[in-house]
C-alpha positions as CSV (number, residue, x, y, z in Angstrom):
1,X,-119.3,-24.7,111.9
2,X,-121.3,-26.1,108.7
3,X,-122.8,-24.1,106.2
4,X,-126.5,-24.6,106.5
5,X,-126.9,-25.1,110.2
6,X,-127.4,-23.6,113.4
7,X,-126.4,-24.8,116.6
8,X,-129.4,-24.5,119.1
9,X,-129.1,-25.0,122.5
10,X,-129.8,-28.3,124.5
11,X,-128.3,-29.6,121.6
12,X,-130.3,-29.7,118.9
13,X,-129.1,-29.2,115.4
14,X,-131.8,-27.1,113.4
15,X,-131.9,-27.0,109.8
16,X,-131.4,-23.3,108.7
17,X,-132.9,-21.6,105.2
18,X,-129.6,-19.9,104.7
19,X,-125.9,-20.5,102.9
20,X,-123.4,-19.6,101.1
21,X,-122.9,-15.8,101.7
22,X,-126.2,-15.3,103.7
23,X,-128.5,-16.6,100.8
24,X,-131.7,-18.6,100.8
25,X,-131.6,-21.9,99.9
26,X,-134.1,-22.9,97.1
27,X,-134.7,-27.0,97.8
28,X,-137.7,-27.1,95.9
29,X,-136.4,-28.7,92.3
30,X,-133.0,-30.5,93.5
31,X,-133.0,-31.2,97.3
32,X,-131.4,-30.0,100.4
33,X,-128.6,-27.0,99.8
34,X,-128.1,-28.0,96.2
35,X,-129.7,-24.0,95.0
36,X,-129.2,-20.9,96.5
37,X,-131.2,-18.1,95.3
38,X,-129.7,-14.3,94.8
39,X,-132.5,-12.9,93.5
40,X,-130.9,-11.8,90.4
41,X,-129.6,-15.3,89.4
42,X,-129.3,-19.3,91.3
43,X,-126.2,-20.8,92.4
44,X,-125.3,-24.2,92.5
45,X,-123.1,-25.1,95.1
46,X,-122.2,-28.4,93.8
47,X,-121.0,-27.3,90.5
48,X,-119.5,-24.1,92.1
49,X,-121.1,-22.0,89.1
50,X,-124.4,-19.9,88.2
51,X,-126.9,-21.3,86.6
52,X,-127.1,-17.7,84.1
53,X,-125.0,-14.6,84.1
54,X,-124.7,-11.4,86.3
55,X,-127.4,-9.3,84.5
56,X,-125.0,-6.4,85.8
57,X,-122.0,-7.8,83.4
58,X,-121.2,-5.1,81.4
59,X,-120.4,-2.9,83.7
60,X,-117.3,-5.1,84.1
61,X,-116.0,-6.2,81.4
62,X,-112.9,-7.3,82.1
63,X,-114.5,-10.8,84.2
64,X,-116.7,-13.5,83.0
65,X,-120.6,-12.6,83.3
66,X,-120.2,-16.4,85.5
67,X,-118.1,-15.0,87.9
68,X,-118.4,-13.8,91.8
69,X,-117.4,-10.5,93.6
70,X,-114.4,-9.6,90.8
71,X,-113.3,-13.3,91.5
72,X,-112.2,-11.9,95.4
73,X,-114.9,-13.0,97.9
74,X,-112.6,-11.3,100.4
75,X,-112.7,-8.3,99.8
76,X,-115.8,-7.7,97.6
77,X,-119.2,-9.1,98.4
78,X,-122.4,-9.6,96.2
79,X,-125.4,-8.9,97.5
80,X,-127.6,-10.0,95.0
81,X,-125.9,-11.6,92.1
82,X,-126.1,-7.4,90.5
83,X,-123.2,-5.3,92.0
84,X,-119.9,-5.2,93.3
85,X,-119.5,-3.4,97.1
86,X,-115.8,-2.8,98.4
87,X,-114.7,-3.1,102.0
88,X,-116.0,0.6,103.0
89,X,-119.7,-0.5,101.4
90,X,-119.4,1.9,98.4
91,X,-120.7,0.2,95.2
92,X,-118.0,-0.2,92.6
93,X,-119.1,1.3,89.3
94,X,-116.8,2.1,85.9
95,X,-119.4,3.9,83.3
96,X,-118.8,4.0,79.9
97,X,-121.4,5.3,77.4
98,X,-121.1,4.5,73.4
99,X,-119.3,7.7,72.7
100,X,-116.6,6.1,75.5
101,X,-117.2,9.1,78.0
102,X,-116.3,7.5,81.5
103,X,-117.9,8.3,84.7
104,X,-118.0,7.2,88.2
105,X,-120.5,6.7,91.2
106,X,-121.8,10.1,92.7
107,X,-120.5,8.7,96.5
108,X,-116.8,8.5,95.3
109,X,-114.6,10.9,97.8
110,X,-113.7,13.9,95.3
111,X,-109.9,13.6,96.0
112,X,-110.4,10.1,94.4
113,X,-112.4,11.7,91.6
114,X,-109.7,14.0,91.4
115,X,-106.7,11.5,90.7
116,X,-109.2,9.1,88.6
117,X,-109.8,12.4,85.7
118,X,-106.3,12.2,84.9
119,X,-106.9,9.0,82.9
120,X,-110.2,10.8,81.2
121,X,-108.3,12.8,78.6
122,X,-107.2,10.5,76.7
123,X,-107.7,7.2,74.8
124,X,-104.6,5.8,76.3
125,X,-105.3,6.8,80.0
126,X,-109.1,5.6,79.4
127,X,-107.7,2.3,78.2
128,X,-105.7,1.7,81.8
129,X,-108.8,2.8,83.7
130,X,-110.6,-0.1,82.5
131,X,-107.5,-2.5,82.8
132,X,-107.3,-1.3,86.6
133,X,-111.3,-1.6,87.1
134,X,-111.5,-5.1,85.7
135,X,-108.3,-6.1,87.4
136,X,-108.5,-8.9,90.4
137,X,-105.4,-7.0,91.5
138,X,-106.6,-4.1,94.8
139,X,-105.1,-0.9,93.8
140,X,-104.8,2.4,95.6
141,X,-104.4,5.8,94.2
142,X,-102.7,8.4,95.8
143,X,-100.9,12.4,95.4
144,X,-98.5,13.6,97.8
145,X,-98.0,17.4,97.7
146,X,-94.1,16.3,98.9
147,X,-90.7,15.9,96.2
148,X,-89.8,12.4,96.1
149,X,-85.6,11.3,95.0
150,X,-84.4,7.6,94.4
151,X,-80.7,6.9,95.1
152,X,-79.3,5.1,92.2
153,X,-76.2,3.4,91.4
154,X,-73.8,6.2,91.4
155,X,-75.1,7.6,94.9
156,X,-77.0,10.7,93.1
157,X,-80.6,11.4,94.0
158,X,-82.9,11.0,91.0
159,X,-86.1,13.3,91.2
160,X,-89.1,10.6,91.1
161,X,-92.5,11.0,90.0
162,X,-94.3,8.7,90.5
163,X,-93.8,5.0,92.3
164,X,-96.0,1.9,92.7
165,X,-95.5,-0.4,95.4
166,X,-96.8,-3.6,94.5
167,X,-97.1,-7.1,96.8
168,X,-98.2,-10.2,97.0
169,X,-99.9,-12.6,93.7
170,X,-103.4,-13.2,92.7
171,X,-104.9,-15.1,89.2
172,X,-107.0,-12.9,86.8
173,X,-109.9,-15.1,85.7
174,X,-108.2,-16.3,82.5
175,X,-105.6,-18.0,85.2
176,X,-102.9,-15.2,84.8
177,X,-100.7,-14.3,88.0
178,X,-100.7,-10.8,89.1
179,X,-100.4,-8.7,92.0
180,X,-102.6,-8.6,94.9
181,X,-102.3,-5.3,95.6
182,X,-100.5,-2.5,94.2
183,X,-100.4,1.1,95.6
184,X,-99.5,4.1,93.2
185,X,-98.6,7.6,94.2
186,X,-97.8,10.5,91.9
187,X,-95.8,13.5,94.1
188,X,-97.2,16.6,92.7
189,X,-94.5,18.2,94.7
190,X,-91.9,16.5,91.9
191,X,-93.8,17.5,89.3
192,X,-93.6,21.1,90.4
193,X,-90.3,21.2,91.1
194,X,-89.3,19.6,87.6
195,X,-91.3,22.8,86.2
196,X,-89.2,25.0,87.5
197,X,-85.9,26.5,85.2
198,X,-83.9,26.6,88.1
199,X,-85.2,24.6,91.0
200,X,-83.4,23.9,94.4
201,X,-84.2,22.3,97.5
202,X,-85.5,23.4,100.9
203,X,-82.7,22.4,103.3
204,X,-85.5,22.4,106.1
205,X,-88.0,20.9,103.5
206,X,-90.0,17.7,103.8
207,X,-89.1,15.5,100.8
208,X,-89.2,11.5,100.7
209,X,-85.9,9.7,99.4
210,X,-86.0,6.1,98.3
211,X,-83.1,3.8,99.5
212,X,-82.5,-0.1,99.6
213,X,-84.9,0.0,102.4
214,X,-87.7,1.6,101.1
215,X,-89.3,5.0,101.3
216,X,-88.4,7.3,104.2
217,X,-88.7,11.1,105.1
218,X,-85.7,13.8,104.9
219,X,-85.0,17.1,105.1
220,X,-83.7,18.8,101.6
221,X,-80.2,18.8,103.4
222,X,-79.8,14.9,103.8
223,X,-80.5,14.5,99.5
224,X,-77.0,14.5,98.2
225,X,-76.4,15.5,94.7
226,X,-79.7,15.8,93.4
227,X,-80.8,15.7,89.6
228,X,-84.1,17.4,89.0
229,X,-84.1,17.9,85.1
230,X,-83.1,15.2,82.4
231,X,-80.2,15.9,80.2
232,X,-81.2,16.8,76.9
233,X,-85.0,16.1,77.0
234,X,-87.1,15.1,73.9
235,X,-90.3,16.7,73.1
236,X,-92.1,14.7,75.5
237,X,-89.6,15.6,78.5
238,X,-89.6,19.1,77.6
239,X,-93.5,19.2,77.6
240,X,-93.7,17.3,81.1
241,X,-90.9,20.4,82.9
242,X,-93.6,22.8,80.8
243,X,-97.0,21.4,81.3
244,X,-98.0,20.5,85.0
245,X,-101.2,18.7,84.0
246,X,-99.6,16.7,81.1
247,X,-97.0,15.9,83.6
248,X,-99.4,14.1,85.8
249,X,-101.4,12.7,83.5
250,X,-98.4,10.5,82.0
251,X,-97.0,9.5,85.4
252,X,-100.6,8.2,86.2
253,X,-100.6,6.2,82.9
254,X,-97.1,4.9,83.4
255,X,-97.5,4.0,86.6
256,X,-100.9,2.1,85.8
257,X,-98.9,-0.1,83.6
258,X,-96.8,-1.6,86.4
259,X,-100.0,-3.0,88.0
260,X,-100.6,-5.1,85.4
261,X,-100.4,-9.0,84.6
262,X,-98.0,-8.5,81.8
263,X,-96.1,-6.7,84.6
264,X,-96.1,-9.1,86.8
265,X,-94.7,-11.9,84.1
266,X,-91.9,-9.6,83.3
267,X,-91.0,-8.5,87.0
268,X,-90.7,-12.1,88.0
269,X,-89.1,-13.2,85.0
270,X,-86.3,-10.7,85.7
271,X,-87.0,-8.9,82.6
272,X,-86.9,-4.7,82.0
273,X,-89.8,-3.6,84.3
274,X,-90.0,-0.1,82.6
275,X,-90.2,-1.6,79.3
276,X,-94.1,-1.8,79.3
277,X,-94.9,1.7,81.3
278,X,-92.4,4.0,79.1
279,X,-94.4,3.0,76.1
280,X,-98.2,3.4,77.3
281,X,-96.1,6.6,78.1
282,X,-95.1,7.3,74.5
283,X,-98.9,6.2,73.2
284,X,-99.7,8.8,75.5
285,X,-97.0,11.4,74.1
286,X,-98.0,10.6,70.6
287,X,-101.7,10.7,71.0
288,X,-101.0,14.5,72.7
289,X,-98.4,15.3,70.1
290,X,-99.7,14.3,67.0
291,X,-97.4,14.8,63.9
């Protein structure tokens, strides 16, 4: 089907006043489908770029004030050349103020408002928020009130948690590859059990245990020599088995890290994939445990 036309029957072809993403053409000043107008700015189709920038710009800083839908027309649309919508048709909008207080749209579900505050206390957590709003990459946030364990070399079960499951690649705007999506999920249900001096496991409970093939669900029985506390813990460790809410708000931060473009050049590069997410972790320690 061509942009620009409509097929009528009998078959006539009719010329039709609207293009590229539903927008009226403007053919006054350059001929035939050479303008389309958004109201807020024109697009010229032949040079693939505006003709001035998104007057909505700053509230994404992370793009180019030239660019289209967060540079992913698939999943984003825009309406008028002003603001971001994402696939449900809620309006996509990071605030920051000049004293770098953060806030969200008022239609955001409030377990999504929830998860989001626990990168608003601190400078290091506000810092990934903004590198995961401005990011082409389509990340999900999620807490699951279940334990999670990861089998590792040695056949014991390592308490996890947090884990991010990223696929796919995309290109920021600057032309770095990334993810195309990435899922994170913190298991509040680890981070209590962690808490605990002496914690033990449900033999009828529902906990998830990550093998070679993924993520599955088990009963506490089918975990086989399970290690819930690190051996001798540092400050920071022994904060995170003290302090639930310090506990979660690391594990968000760390796991925001392995969203990231510099993430994706070091996973595919076959380099230390922790690296970059233990030390936003430590920025985080050391801005909550000043010396």
């Amino acid at each position: 089907m061509q942009t620009g036309h409509s097929y009528i029957p009998q078959g006539r072809i009719r010329s039709y006043r609207y293009g590229f993403n539903g927008q009226e053409k403007d053919d006054e000043i350059v001929g035939s489908g050479n303008m389309y107008n958004f109201g807020a700015r024109i697009y010229d189709p032949r040079l693939g770029k505006w003709l001035s920038i998104d007057p909505l710009h700053k509230k994404y800083p992370g793009y180019s004030p030239y660019s289209f839908g967060l540079d992913n027309p698939i999943y984003f649309k825009d309406g008028d050349g002003r603001v971001i919508i994402d696939a449900n048709g809620k309006v996509v909008i990071v605030n920051q103020d000049t004293k770098g207080n953060i806030t969200f749209n008022s239609d955001i579900a409030p377990a999504t408002q929830a998860i989001l505050s626990n990168y608003l206390n601190s400078g290091v957590g506000k810092t990934q928020l903004k590198k995961m709003d401005a990011t082409v990459t389509k990340i999900t946030l999620e807490e699951s009130e279940k334990a999670a364990f990861m089998i590792d070399e040695n056949g014991e079960s390592e308490l996890v948690l947090g884990y991010t499951d990223t696929r796919g690649k995309a290109k920021e705007a600057n032309g770095e590859k990334t993810y195309a999506t990435a899922k994170i999920t913190v298991y509040k249900g680890s981070i209590e059990l962690q808490s605990k001096d002496n914690p033990t496991l449900d033999p009828n409970g529902d906990y998830v245990l990550y093998g070679d093939e993924g993520p599955e669900n088990v009963k506490g029985k089918q975990i086989k020599n399970p290690i819930m506390k690190p051996e001798n813990p540092g400050p920071h460790q022994t904060r995170m088995m003290k302090d639930q809410n310090y506990a979660k708000e690391a594990t968000y931060i760390h796991e925001s890290e392995h969203t990231t473009a510099d993430q994706y050049k070091t996973d595919k590069s076959g380099g230390d994939i922790e690296q970059g997410p233990i030390q936003k972790e430590k920025d985080y320690s050391q801005e909550k445990n000043p010396k």
